[in-house]
C-alpha positions, 0 to 999 in steps of 0.5 A: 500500500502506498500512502501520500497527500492528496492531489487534484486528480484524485478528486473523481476517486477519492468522491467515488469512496464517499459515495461508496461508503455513505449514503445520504444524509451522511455522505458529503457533497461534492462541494462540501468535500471540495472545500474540505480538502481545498482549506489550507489548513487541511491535509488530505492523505490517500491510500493507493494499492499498487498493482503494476500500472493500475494504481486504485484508491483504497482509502483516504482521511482527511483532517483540519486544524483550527488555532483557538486562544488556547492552541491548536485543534485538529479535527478529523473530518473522515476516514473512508477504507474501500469495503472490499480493503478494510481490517488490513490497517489501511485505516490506522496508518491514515490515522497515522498519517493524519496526526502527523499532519496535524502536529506538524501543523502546531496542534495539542490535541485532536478529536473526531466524531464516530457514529455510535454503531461503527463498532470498528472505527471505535476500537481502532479509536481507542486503540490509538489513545482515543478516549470518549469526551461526549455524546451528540444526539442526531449529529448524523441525522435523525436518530443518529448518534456520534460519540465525541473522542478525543485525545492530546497530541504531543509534539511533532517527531523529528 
């Protein structure tokens, strides 16, 4: 597997995933993922499986950072693994990878929401040093809990 930030050609890949892993009212408009990906203070990494010439997207993350009175906050927007890749640590390494960006970035801690049901997503949260800070009710859509995790970073590794 190779991993590497995002460039505009991926854009037609990268909203095929979405669609693939989301239905609405939870899938993101294109727009609103163009944003997304477009705001500076963004990183976007890709997963690209790597057969011979045939390079396909198996999974991308995408995470932002705020600068509040207090420090820098990073919040991942989304992590997306093709169905057909996931339990292989794709997720993980995006995970990795989007921490490391956001470090760079100057940010102490970071947080995401996770739907309650994604059992999964959980366990690979709190695995990596996630802890739960809250409950939104409704936050995907109607009768669609997220929990709230999060957890500090320390600073960037040299």
């Amino acid at each position: 597997m190779d991993y590497r930030l995002y460039k505009p050609a991926d854009f037609a890949a990268l909203y095929a995933l979405e669609e693939l892993c989301f239905q609405p009212p939870i899938r993101y408009s294109r727009s609103w993922m163009r944003k997304l990906i477009a705001n500076p203070n963004s990183a976007t990494w890709i997963a690209e499986k790597n057969a011979g010439e045939n390079k396909t997207m198996a999974g991308f993350a995408i995470v932002e950072w705020t600068a509040l009175p207090k420090g820098t906050v990073a919040y991942i927007q989304t992590i997306e693994v093709h169905p057909a890749s996931r339990r292989s640590g794709i997720a993980a390494e995006l995970l990795r990878r989007a921490e490391d960006s956001a470090r760079a970035a100057g940010a102490r801690s970071i947080w995401l929401h996770v739907d309650v049901e994604n059992a999964a997503a959980i366990q690979l949260y709190r695995s990596r040093g996630y802890a739960q800070r809250g409950r939104e009710e409704h936050y995907y859509a109607r009768h669609r809990p997220a929990f709230v995790y999060a957890k500090p970073l320390g600073p960037p590794v040299q």
